[in-house]
C-alpha positions in Angstrom: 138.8 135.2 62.5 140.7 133.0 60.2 142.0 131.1 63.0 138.7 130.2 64.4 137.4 129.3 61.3 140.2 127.1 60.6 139.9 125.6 64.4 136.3 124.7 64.1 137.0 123.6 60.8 139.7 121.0 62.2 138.0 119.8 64.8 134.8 118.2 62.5 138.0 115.7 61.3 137.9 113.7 64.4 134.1 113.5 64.7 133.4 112.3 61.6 136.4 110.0 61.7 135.0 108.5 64.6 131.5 108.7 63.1 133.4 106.3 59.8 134.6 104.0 62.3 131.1 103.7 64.1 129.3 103.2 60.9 131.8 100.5 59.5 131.2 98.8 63.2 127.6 97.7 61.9 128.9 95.1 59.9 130.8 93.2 63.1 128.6 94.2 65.8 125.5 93.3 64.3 124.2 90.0 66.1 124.1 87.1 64.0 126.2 86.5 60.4 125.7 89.9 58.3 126.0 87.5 54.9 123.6 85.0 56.0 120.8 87.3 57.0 120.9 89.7 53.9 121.3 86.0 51.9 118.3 84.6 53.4 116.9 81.3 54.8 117.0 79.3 51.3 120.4 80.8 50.1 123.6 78.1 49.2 126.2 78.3 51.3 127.9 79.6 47.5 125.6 82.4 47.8 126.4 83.6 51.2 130.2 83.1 50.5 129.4 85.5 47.6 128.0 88.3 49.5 130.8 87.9 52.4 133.2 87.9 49.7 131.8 91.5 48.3 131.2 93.1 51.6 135.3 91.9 52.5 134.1 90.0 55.9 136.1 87.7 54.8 139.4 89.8 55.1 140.9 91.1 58.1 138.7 93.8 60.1 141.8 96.6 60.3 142.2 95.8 56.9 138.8 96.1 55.7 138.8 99.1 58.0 141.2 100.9 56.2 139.7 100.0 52.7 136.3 101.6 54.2 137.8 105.0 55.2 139.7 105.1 51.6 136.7 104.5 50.1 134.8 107.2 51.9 137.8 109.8 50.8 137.3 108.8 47.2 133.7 109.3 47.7 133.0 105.7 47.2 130.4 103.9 49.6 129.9 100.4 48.2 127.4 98.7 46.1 123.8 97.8 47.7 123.9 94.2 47.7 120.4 94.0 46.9 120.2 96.6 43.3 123.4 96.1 42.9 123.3 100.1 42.6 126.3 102.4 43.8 125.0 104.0 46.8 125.9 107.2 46.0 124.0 106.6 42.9 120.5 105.5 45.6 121.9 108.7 48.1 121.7 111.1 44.9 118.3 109.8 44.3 116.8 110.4 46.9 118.5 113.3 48.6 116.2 116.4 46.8 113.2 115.3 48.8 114.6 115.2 52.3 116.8 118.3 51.5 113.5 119.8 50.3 111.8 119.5 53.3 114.2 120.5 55.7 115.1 123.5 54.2 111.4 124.6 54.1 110.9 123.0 57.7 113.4 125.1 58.9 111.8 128.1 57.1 108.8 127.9 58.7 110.1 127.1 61.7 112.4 129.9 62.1 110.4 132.7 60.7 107.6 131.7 62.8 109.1 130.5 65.9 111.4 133.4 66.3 108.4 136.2 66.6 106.4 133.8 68.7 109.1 133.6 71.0 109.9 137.5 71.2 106.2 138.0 71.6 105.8 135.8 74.4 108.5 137.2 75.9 107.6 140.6 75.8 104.5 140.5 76.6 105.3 137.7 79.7 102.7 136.4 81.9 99.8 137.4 80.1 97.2 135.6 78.0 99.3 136.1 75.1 102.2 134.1 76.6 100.1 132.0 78.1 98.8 130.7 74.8 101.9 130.9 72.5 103.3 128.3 75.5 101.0 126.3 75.6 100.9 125.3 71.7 104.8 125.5 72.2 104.2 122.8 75.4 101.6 120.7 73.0 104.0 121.0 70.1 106.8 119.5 71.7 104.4 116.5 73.6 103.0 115.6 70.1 105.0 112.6 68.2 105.8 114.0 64.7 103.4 111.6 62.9 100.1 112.8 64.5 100.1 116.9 63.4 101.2 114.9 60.2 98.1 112.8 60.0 95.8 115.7 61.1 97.1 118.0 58.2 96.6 115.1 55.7 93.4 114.9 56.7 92.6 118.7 57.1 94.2 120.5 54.3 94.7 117.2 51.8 91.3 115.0 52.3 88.6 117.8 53.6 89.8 120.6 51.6 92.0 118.8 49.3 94.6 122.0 48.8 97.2 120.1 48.4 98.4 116.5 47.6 98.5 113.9 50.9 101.5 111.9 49.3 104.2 111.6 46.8 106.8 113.8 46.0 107.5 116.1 42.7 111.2 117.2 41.8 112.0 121.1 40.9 112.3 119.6 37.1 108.5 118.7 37.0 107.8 122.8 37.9 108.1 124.7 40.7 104.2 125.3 41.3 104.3 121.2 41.7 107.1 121.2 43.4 105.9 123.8 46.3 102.5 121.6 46.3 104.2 118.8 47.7 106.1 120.4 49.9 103.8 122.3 52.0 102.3 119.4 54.0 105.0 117.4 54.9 107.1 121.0 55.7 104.5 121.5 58.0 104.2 118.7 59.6 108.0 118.5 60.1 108.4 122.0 61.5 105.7 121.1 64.2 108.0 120.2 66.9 111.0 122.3 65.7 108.9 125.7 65.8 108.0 124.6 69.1 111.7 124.2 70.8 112.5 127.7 69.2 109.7 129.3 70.7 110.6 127.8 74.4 114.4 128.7 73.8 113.7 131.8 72.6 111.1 133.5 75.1 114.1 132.1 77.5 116.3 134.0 76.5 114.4 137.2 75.8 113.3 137.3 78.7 116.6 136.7 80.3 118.2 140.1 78.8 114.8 142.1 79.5 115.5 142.1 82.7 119.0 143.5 82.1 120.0 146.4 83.6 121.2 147.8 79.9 117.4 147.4 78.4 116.4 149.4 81.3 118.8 152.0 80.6 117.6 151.8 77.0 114.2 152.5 77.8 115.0 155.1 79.6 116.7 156.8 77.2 113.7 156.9 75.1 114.2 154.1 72.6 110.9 152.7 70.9 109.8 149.0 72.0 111.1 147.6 68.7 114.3 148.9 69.2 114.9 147.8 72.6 113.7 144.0 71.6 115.5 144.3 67.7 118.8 145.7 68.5 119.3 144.7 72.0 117.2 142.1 73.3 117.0 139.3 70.5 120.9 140.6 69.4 122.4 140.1 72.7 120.2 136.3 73.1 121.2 134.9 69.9 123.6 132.6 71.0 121.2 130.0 72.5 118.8 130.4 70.0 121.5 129.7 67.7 122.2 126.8 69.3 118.9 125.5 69.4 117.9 126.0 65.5 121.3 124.4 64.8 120.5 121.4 67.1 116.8 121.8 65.7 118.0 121.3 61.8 120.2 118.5 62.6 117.2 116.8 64.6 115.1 117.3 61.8 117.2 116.0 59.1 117.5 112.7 61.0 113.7 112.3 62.2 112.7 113.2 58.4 111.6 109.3 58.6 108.5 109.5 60.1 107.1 112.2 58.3 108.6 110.6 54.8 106.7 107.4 55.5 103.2 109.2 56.6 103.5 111.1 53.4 105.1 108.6 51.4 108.0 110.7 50.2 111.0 108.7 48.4 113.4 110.5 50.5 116.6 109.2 52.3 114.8 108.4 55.2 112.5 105.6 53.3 115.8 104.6 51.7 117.2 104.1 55.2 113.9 102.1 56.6 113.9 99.7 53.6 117.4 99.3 53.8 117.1 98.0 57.3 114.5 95.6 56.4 116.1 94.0 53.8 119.4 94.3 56.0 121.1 95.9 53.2 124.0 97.0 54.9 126.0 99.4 52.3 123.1 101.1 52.2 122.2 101.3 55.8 126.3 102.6 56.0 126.0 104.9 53.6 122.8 106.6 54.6 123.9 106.7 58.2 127.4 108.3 57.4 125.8 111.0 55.0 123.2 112.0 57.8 126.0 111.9 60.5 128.2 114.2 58.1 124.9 116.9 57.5 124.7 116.6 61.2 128.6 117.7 61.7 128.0 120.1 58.8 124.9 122.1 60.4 126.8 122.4 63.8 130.0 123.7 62.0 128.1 126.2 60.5 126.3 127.3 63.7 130.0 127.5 65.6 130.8 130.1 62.4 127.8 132.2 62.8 128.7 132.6 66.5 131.8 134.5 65.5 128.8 136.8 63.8 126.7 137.1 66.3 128.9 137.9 69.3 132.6 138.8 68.1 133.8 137.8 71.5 133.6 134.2 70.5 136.7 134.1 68.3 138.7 134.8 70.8 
């Protein structure tokens, strides 16, 4: 087990060094002059020799390279060029919202999807199935901002429930907190629940029709046992799979559903960012999404090892 473990563990090194190496490649493959765009039209040459001097373009690019990856060891990702804030400092910030929503995203989307997808499953090619599909089918075709825009309208404007916009930390109380959270969860675990329903009436109803459920049911097991123990056991590797690609999806396309509900989270960071062609910034935010990204599948590799012992060896 330890071996595995340290395996996976290993093998995120040369992802996220190439991930480093991809993310310092903005600055040089960027078309036009990085320094005179983020300086503007009306800048002084002075100006733009300023910011090229801070963001090193004027120094070699293997040695700037290997002042960026020293950096990112020491947990240093520049200065925005525009705040003149460390961005760390802007990351830190602003990582409680998107973190907050993902987590409860993924809630939802989980302990909803799952049973949807074991029901539809089970009870195949009936009405049941038939309908859980096709709101899986519908989920999935949707773009993320229009469920968004129809619960802001539903549950904040009709019946104004709960707040359309804004965000309130754990510090300003948790009955706040969870009020601001509830629409933009939902909206985000729209097409997320979706997937896991589709994956996971897949592979139930792959092992159903294994010759070991029949002899299960033969030997007088109740329904829940058969689909508990041995049919959703036995097809948890893709659905692991799936939430683990799900979370990671959902962690990156938090930017849409942050700008319809106007939450200060990293993925408004990111959007102004680009229009302001802050660059640190843009770096930075890109690396630490990559690295949640490399982070979520690790973790899904680990819990295969759980889920089916054969996998460590």
């Amino acid at each position: 087990m330890r071996g595995y473990v340290l395996r996976r563990v290993l093998a995120t090194i040369p992802v996220m060094l190439f991930v480093a190496i991809v993310t310092f490649s903005l600055l040089y493959f960027t078309p036009g002059d990085p320094a005179e765009i983020m300086a503007g039209d009306e800048a002084t040459h002075e100006q733009v020799e300023a910011i090229r001097t801070r963001l090193g373009l004027d120094r070699p690019m293997p040695e700037r390279l290997g002042i960026f990856l020293w950096d990112i060891v020491r947990g240093d990702l520049g200065d925005s060029v525009f705040s003149r804030n460390s961005v760390m400092t802007l990351i830190g910030q602003r990582f409680e919202p998107t973190l907050s929503i993902a987590i409860f995203a993924t809630i939802i989307a989980v302990t909803m999807g799952l049973p949807l997808g074991v029901i539809a499953a089970w009870r195949a090619d009936t009405w049941i199935d038939r309908v859980i599909m096709v709101y899986a089918v519908i989920g999935l075709a949707l773009p993320a901002f229009f469920p968004g825009f129809l619960i802001m309208w539903g549950f904040g404007l009709q019946l104004r429930i709960f707040p359309v916009a804004g965000f309130a930390s754990l510090s300003d109380g948790l009955v706040e907190y969870l009020k601001f959270l509830v629409l933009p969860s939902l909206a985000a675990s729209n097409t997320f629940m979706s997937l896991i329903i589709r994956m996971t009436r897949a592979s139930t109803l792959e092992v159903l029709r294994q010759d070991y459920i029949r002899t299960a049911r033969a030997k007088g097991l109740s329904e829940n046992m058969v689909l508990v123990r041995h049919a959703v056991r036995n097809a948890a590797l893709p659905i692991l799979t799936v939430i683990g690609f799900g979370i990671a999806f959902l962690i990156s396309g938090l930017v849409v559903v942050e700008s319809v509900f106007a939450v200060p989270g990293l993925g408004r960071l990111l959007i102004d960012a680009i229009a302001r062609r802050d660059y640190p910034v843009i770096q930075g935010v890109v690396l630490v999404i990559s690295a949640l990204y490399v982070l979520v599948n690790l973790a899904i590799d680990l819990l295969y090892s759980y889920a089916d012992p054969r996998v460590r060896y």
